[in-house]
KEKE-3310 file (N, C-alpha, C; in steps of 0.2 Angstrom, whole numbers, plus 5000, padded with zeros to 4 digits):
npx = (5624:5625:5623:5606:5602:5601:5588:5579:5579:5574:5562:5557:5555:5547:5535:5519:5520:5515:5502:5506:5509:5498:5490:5496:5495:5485:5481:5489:5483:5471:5475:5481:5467:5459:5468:5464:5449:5447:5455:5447:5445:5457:5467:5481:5481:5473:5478:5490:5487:5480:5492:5501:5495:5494:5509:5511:5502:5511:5521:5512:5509:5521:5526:5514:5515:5527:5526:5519:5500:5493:5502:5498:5484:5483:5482:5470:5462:5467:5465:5452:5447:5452:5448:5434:5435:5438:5428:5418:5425:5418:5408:5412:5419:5416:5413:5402:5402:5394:5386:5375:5381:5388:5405:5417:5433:5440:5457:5466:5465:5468:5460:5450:5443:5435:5428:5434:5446:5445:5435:5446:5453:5439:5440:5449:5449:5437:5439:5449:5438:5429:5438:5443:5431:5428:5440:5440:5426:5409:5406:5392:5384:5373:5376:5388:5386:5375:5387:5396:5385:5384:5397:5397:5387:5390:5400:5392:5381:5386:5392:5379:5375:5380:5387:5378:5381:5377:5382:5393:5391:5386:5393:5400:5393:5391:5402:5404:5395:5398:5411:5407:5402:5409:5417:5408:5396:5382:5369:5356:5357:5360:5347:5339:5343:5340:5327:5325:5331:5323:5310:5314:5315:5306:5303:5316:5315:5305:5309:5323:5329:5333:5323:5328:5338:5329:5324:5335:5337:5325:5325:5331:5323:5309:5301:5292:5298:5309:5303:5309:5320:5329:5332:5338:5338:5347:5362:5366:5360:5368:5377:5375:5374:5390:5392:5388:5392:5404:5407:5415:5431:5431:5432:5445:5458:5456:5446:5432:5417:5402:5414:5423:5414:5411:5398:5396:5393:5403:5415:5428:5426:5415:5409:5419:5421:5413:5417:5431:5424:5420:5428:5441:5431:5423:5433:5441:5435:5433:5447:5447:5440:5444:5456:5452:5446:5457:5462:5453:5454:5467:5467:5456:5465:5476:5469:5464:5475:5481:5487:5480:5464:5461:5472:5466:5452:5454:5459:5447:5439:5443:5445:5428:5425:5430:5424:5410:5411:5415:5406:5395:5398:5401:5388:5382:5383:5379:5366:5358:5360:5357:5363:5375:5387:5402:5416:5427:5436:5456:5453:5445:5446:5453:5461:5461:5453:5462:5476:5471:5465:5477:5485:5476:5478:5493:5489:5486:5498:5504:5501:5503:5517:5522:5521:5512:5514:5525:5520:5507:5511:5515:5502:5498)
npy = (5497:5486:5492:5496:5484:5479:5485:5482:5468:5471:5476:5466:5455:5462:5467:5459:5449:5437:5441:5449:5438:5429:5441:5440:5427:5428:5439:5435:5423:5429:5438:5428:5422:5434:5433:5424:5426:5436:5432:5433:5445:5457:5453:5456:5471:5471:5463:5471:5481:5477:5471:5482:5489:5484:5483:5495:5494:5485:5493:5503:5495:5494:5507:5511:5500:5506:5518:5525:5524:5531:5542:5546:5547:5558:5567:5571:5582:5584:5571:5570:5581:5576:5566:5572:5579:5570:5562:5574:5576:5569:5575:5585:5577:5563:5548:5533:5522:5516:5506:5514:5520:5533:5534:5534:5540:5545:5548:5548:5538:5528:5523:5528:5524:5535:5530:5517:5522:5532:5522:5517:5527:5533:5522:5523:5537:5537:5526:5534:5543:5540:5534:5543:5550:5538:5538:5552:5555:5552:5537:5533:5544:5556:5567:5561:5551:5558:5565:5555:5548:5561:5561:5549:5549:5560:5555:5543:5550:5558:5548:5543:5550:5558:5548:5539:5526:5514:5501:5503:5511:5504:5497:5507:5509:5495:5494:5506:5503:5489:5493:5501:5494:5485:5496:5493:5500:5504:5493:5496:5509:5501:5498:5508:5514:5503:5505:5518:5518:5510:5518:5528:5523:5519:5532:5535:5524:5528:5540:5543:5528:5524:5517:5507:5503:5498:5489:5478:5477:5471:5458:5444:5439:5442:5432:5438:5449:5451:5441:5432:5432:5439:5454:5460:5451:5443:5444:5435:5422:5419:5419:5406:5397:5394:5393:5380:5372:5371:5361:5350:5350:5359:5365:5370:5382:5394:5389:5387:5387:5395:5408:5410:5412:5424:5424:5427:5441:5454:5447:5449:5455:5460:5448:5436:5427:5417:5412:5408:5397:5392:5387:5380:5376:5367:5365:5375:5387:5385:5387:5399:5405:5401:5409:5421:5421:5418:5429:5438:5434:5435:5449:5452:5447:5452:5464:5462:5460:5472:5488:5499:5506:5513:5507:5495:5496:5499:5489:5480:5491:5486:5472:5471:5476:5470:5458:5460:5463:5449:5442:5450:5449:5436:5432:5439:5432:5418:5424:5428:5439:5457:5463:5472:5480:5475:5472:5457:5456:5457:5448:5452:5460:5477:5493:5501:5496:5486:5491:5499:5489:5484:5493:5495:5485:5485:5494:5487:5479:5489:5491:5477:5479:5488:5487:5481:5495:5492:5490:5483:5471:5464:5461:5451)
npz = (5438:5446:5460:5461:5461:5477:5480:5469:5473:5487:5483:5477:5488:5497:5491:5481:5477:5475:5472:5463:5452:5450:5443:5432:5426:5424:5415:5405:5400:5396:5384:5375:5374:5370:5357:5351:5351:5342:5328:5318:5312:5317:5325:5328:5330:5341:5352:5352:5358:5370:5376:5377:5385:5398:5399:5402:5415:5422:5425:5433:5444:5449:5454:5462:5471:5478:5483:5495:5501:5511:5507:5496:5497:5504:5495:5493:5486:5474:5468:5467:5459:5449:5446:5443:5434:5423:5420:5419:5404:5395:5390:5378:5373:5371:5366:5360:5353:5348:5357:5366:5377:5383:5383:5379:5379:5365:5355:5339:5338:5348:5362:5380:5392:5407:5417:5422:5425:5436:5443:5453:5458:5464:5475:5483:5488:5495:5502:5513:5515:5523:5533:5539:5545:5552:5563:5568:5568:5570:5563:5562:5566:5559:5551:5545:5537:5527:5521:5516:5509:5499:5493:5487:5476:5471:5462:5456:5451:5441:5433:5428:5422:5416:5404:5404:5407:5415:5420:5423:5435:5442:5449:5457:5465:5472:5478:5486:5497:5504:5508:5516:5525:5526:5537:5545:5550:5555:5554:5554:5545:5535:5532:5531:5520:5506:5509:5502:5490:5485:5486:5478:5466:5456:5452:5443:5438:5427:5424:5420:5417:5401:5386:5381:5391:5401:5397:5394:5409:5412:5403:5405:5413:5410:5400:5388:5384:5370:5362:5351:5351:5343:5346:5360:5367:5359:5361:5374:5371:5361:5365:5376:5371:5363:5376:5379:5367:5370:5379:5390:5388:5377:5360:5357:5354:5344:5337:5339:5336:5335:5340:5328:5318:5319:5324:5338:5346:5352:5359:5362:5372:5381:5381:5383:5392:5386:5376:5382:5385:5377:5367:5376:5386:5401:5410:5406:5410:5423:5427:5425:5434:5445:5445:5446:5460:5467:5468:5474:5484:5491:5490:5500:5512:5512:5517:5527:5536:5536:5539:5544:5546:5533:5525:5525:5520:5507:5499:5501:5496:5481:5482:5481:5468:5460:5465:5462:5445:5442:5442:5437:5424:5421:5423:5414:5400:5405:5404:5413:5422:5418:5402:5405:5398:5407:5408:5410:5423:5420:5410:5399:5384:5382:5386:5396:5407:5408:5411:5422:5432:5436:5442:5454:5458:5462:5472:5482:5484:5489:5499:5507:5505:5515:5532:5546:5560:5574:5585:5583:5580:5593:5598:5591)
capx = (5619:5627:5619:5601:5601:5599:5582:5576:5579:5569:5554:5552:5553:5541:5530:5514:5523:5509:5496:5505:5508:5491:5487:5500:5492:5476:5481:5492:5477:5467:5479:5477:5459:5458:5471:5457:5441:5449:5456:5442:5445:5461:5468:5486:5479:5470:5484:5495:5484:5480:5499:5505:5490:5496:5516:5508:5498:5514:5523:5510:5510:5528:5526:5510:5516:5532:5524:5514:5495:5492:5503:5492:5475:5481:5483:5464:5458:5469:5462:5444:5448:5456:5441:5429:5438:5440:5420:5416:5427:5416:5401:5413:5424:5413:5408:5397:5404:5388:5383:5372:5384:5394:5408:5424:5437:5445:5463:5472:5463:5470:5452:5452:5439:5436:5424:5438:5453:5440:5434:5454:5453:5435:5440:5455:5444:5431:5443:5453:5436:5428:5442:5445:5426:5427:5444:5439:5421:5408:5404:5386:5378:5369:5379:5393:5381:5374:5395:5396:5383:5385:5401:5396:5382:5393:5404:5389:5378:5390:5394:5374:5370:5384:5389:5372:5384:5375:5386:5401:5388:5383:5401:5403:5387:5393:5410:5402:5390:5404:5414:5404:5400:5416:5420:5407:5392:5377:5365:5350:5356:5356:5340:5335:5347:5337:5320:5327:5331:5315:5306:5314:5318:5299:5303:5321:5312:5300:5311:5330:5332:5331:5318:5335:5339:5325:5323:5340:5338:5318:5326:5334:5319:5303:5301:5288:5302:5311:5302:5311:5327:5334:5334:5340:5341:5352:5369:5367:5358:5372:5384:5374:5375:5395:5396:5383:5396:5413:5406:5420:5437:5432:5434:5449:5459:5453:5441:5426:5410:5401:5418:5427:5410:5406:5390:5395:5396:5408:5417:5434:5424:5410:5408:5426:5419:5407:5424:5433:5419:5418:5433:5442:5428:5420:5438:5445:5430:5435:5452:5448:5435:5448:5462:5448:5443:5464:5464:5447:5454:5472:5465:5454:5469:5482:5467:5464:5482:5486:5491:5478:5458:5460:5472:5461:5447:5457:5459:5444:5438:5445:5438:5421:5427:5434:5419:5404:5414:5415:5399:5388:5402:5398:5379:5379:5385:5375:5358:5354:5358:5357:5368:5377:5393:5405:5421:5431:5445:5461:5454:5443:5449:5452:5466:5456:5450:5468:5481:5468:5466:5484:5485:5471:5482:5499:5488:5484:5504:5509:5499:5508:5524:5522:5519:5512:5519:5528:5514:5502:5515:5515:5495:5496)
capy = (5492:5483:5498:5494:5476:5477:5489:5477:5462:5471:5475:5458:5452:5464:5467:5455:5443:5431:5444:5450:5433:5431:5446:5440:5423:5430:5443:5431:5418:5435:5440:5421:5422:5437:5434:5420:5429:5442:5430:5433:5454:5459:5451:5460:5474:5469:5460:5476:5487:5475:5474:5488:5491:5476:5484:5501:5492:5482:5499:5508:5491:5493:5513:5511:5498:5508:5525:5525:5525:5537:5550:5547:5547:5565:5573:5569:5586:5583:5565:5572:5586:5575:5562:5574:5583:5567:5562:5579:5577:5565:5579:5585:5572:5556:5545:5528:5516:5511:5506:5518:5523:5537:5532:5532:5548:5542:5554:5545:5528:5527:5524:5528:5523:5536:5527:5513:5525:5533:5519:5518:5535:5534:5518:5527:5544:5535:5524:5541:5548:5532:5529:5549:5550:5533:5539:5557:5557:5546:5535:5532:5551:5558:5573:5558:5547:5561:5568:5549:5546:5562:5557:5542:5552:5564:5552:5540:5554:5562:5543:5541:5557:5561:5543:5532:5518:5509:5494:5505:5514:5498:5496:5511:5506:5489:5495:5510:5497:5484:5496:5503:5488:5483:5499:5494:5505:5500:5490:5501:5512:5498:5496:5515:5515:5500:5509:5522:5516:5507:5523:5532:5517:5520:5538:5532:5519:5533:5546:5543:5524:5522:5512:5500:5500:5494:5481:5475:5476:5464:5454:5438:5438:5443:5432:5443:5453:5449:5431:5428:5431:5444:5458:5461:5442:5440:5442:5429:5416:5416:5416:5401:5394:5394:5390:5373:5370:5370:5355:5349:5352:5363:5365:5371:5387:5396:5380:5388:5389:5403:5412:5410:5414:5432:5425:5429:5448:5458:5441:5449:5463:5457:5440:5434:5420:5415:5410:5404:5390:5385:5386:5379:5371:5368:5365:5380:5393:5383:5389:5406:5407:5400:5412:5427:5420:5419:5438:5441:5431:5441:5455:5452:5445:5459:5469:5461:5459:5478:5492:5503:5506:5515:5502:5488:5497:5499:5481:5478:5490:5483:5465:5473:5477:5463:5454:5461:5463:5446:5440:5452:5448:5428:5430:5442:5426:5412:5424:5427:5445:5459:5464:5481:5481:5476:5467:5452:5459:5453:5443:5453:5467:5484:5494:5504:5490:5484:5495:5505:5484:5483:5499:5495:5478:5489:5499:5483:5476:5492:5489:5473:5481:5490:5482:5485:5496:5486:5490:5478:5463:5464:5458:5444)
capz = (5439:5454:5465:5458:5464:5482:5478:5467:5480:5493:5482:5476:5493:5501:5486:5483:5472:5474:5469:5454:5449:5448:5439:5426:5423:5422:5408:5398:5398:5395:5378:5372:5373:5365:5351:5346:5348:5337:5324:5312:5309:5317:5329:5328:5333:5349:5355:5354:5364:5375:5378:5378:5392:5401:5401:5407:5420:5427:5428:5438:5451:5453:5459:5468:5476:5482:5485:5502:5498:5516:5502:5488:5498:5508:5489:5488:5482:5466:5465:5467:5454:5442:5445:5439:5428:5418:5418:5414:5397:5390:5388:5373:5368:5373:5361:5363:5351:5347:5363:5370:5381:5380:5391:5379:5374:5357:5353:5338:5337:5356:5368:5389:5397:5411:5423:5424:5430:5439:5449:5456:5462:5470:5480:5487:5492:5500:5510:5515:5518:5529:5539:5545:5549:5558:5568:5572:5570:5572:5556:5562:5566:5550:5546:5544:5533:5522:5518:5513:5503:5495:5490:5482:5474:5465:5455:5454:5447:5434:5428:5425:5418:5409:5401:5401:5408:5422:5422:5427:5440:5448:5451:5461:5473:5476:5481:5490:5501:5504:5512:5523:5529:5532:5541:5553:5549:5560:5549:5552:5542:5526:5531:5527:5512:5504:5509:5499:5484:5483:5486:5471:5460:5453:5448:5441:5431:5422:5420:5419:5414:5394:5386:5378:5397:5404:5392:5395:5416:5412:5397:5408:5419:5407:5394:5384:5380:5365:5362:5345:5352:5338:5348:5366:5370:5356:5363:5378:5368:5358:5372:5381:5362:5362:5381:5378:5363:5373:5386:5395:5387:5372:5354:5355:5350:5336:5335:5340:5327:5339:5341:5325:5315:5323:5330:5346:5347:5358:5359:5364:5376:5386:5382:5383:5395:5383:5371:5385:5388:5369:5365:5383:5389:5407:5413:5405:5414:5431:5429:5427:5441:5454:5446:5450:5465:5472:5465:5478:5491:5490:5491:5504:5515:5512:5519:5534:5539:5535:5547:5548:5543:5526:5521:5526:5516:5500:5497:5502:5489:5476:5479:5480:5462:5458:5467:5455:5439:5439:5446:5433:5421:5419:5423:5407:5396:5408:5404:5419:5423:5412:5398:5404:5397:5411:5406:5415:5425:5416:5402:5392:5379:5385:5388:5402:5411:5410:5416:5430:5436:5439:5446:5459:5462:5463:5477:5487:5484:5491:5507:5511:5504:5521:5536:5553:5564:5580:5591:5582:5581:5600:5601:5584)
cpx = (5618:5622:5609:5599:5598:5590:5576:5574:5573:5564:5552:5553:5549:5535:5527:5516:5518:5505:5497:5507:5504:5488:5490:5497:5488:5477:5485:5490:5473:5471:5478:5474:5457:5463:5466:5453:5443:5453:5453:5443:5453:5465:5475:5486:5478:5474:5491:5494:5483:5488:5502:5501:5495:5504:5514:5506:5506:5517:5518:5508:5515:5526:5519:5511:5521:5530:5517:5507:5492:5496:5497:5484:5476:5482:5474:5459:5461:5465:5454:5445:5450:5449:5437:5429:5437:5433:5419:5420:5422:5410:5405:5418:5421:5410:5405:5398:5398:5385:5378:5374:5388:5402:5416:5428:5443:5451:5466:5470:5465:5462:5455:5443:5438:5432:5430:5444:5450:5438:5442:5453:5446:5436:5445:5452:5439:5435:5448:5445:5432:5430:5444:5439:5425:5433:5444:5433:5418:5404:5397:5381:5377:5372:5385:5392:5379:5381:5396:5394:5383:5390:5400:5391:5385:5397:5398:5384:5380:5390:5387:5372:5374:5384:5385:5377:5382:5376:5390:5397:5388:5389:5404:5398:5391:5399:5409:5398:5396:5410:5411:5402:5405:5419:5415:5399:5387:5371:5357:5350:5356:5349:5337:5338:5342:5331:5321:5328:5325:5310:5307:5317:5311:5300:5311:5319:5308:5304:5318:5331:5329:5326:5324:5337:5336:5324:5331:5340:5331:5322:5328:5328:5310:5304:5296:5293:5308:5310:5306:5318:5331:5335:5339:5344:5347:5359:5371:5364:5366:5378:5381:5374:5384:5397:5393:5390:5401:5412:5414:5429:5437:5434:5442:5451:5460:5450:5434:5421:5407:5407:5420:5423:5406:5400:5391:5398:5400:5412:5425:5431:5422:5406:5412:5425:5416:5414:5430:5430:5418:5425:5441:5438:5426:5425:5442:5440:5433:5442:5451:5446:5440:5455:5456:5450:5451:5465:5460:5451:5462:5471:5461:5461:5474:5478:5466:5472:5486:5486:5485:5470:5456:5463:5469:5454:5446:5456:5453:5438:5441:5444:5431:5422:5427:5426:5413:5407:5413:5409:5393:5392:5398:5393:5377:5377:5382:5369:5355:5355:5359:5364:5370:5384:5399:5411:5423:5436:5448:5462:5449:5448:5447:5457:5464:5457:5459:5472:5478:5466:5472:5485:5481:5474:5488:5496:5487:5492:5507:5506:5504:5515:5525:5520:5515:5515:5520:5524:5511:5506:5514:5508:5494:5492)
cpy = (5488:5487:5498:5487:5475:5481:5486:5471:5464:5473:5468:5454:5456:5467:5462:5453:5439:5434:5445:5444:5431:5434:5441:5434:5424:5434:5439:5426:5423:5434:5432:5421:5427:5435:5429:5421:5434:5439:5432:5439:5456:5458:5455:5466:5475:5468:5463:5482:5483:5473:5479:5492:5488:5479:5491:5499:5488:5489:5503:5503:5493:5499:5513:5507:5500:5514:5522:5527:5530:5545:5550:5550:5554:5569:5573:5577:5586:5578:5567:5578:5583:5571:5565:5577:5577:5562:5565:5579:5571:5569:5581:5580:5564:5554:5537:5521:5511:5506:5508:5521:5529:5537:5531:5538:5543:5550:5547:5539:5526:5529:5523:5527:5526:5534:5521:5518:5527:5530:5518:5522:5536:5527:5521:5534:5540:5529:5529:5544:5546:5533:5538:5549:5543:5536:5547:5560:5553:5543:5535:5538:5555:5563:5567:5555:5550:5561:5562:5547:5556:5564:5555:5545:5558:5560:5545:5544:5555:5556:5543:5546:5560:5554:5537:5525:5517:5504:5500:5509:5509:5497:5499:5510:5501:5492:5500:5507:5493:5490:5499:5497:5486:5486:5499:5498:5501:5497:5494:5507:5509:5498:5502:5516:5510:5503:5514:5522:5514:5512:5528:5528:5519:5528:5536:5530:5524:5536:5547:5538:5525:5515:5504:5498:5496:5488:5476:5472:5469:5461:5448:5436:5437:5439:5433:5447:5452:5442:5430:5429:5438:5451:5458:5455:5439:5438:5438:5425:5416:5415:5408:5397:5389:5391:5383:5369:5367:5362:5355:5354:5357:5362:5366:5379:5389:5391:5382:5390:5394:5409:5414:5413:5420:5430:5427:5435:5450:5455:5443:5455:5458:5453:5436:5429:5413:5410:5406:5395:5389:5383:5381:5375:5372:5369:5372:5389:5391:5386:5398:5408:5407:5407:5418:5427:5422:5425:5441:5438:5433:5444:5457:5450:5448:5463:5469:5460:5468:5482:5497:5503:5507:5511:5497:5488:5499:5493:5479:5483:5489:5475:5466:5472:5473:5458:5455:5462:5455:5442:5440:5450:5441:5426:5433:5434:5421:5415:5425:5434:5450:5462:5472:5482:5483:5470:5463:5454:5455:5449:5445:5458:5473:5485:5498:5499:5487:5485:5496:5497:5483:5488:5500:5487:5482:5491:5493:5480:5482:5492:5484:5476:5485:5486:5484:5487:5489:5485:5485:5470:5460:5459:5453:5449)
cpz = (5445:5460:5464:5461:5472:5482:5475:5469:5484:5490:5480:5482:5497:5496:5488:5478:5472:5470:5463:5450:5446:5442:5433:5422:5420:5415:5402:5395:5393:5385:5375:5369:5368:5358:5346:5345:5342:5329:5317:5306:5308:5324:5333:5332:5343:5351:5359:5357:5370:5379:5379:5385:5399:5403:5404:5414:5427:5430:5433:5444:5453:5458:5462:5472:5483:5486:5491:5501:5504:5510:5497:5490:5501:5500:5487:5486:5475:5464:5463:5461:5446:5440:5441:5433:5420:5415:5415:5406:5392:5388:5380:5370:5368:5365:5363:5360:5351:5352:5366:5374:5381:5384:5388:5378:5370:5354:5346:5338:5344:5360:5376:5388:5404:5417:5425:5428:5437:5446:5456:5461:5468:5476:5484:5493:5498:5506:5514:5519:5524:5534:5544:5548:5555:5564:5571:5573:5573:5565:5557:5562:5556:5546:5542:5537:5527:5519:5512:5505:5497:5490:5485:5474:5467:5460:5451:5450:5441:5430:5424:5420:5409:5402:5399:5405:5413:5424:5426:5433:5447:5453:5456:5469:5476:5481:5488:5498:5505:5510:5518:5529:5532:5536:5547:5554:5550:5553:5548:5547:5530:5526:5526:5518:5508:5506:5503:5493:5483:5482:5479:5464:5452:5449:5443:5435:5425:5419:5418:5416:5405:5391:5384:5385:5400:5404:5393:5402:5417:5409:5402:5412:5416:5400:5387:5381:5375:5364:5356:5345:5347:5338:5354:5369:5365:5358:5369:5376:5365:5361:5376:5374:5363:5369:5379:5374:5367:5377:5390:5395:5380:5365:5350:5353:5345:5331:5335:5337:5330:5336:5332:5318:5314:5324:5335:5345:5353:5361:5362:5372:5384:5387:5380:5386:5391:5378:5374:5386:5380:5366:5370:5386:5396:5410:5413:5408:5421:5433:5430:5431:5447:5451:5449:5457:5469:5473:5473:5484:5494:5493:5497:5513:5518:5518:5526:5540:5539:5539:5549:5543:5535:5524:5520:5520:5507:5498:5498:5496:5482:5475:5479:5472:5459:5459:5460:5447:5436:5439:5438:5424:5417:5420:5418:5401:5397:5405:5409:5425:5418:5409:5398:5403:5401:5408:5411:5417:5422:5410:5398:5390:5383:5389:5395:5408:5413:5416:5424:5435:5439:5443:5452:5462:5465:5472:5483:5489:5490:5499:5510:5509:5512:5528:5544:5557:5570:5585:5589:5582:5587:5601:5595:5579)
residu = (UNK:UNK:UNK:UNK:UNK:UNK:UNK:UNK:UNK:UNK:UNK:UNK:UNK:UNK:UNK:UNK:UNK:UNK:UNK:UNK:UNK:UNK:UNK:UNK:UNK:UNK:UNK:UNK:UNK:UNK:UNK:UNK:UNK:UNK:UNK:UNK:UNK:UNK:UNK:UNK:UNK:UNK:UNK:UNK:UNK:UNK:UNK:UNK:UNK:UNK:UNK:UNK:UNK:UNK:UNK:UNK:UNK:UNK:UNK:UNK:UNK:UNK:UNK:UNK:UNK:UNK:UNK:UNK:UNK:UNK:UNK:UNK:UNK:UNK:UNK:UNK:UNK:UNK:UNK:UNK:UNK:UNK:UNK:UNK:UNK:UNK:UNK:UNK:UNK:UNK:UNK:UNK:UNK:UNK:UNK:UNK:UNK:UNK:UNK:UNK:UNK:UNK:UNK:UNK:UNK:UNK:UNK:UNK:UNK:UNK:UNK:UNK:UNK:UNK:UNK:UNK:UNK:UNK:UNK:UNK:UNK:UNK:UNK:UNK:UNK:UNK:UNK:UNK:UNK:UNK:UNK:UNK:UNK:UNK:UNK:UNK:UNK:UNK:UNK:UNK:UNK:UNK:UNK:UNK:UNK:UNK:UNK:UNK:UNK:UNK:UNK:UNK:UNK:UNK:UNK:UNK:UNK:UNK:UNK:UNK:UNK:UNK:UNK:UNK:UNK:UNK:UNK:UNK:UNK:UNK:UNK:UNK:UNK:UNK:UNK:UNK:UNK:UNK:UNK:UNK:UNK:UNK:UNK:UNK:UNK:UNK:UNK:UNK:UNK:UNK:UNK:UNK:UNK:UNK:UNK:UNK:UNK:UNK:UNK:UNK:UNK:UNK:UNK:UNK:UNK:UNK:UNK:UNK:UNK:UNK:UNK:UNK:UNK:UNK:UNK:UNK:UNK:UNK:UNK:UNK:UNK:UNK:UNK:UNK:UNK:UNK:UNK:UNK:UNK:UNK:UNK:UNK:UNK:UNK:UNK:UNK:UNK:UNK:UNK:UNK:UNK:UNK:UNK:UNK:UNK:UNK:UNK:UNK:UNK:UNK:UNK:UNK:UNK:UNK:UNK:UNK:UNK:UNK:UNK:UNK:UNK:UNK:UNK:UNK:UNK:UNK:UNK:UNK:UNK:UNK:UNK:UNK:UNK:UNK:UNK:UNK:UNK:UNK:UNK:UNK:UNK:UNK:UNK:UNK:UNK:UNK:UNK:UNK:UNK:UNK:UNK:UNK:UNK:UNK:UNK:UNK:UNK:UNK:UNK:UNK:UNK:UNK:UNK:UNK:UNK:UNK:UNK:UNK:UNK:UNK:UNK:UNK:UNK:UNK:UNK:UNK:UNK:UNK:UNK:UNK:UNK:UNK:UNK:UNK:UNK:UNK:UNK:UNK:UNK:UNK:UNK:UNK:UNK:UNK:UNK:UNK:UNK:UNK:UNK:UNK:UNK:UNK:UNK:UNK:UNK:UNK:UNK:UNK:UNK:UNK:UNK:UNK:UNK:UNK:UNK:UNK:UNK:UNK:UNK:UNK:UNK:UNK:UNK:UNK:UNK:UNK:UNK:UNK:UNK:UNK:UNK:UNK:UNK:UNK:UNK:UNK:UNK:UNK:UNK:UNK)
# end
């Protein structure tokens, strides 16, 4: 055991102790929260997957922290084979969970979520595939730009085509966006990318989004659509129902009339905010937000301080991720953007979402677990 200890030592003193500190709080606020949304049904349950995620999740911090992410990022024809591999399985084993979405594979009452591991693996590829065309070619000529976007395009396509989830797509744009930008990518070319999408959003809207989608991306903006509330609008009225209730300090746990009465649907998923704020109150949302926010601002700081492009761009996708997750997350609940089924890093339900967050934390630890070579000490 003796032999074991200095090992131990030097990862918790070059590890991201802060970071995964963080994470911890946030998941065992998270576990709390759900163990009250879930009073009503089965709570025991929920509790013990989102644990058991949660002990998975610590373990793939500890080894993506230690393992070199320059290793991981040069295995990327595995990562890109597994990535697709693991989309493609939802054409026969996907199911939708009454959703609309097909976006789960159920073995054994055990559910993954492949667009969550997924995301992991596409943030790693595109910061490996960024940082070599910034360092050997040139990011900004068009063969660079097309490679890029058709990239993006492959794992954002399979997601939309295959799975109908256009939350966990949005996810993969923002982050895809966000880094480019950070690697430096002349602004003329957002220009033409938003001309672009504008140009084919019209055919989009006709022939690919679903009529329930549609209705869900208007519904916070057109109030012609659902006026009596009992469709579409239903599950953010009743989230700004429960938050309204909490006022300051909250009702209390397993106090709350929304939560504790299933009026508030999906109350442990993807309006876990919604239950924080009734039950928690103004105070108890404020604590989440800054624990997020230390998580984005971490992560962001690992990356600027790192050794070299693609790490910098790692970290930097992952508060992208971080960044919109929480953003569309708590504007579902507020009413004020649409309801496309994206959970709260850390503190909603879901084993998925869990672990592949810790594991996309793990990957920022192991950044600062390394350090700059000696050359950059030289210059601050």
């Amino acid at each position: 055991m003796k032999k074991y200890w200095p090992l131990a030592r030097e990862f918790f003193h070059r590890a991201d102790m802060l970071l995964f500190s963080l994470c911890m709080i946030s998941s065992i606020m998270g576990l709390v929260v759900i163990a009250s949304a879930t009073a009503s049904y089965d709570t025991i349950r929920y509790v013990a997957v989102q644990l058991a995620a949660l002990i998975i999740g610590i373990g793939l911090f500890v080894v993506l922290t230690v393992i070199d992410i320059d290793i991981i990022a040069d295995k990327w024809p595995i990562l890109v084979g597994f990535g697709i591999a693991l989309i493609l399985a939802l054409v026969p084993f996907g199911q939708d969970d009454g959703t609309g979405n097909k976006s789960w594979i159920r073995f054994l009452g055990i559910g993954i979520q492949p667009s969550e591991v997924v995301k992991v693996i596409y943030i790693v590829l595109m910061a490996k595939h960024i940082s070599y065309l910034k360092e050997y070619r040139n990011l900004d000529h068009i063969v660079s730009v097309v490679q890029l976007a058709g990239h993006f395009f492959l794992f954002f396509g399979l997601i939309v085509v295959i799975s109908a989830d256009l939350g966990s797509a949005l996810i993969f744009f923002f982050v895809f966006a966000v880094m480019l930008f950070v690697a430096g990518l002349k602004i003329y070319w957002f220009v033409l990318g938003i001309a672009a999408i504008a140009a084919v959003t019209p055919f989009a809207w006709e022939h690919i989004l679903k009529d329930y989608q549609k209705d869900r991306i208007l519904a916070p903006y057109d109030p012609t659509i659902d006026p009596t509330g009992d469709g579409v609008k239903w599950q953010p009225n009743q989230s700004k129902i429960a938050l309204a209730s909490g006022q300051l300090t909250g009702t209390g746990l397993y106090n709350g009339t929304q939560t504790q009465s299933s009026a508030l649907p999906e109350k442990q998923t993807d309006f876990i905010f919604a239950v924080i704020g009734e039950e928690l109150g103004m105070i108890g949302c404020c604590i989440v937000l800054l624990l997020l926010v230390l998580i984005i601002v971490r992560c962001i700081y690992v990356g600027l301080k790192s050794r070299n492009t693609m790490s910098m761009l790692v970290c930097f996708g992952v508060a992208a991720s971080m960044i919109f997750q929480t953003f569309e997350n708590i504007g579902m609940c507020l009413g004020i953007t649409p309801v496309v089924g994206i959970t709260l890093p850390f503190f909603s339900y879901g084993g998925s979402s869990t672990f592949s967050m810790m594991a996309a934390m793990g990957l920022v630890s192991g950044i600062k677990f390394r350090p700059k070579p000696e050359r950059f000490h030289r210059y601050g």
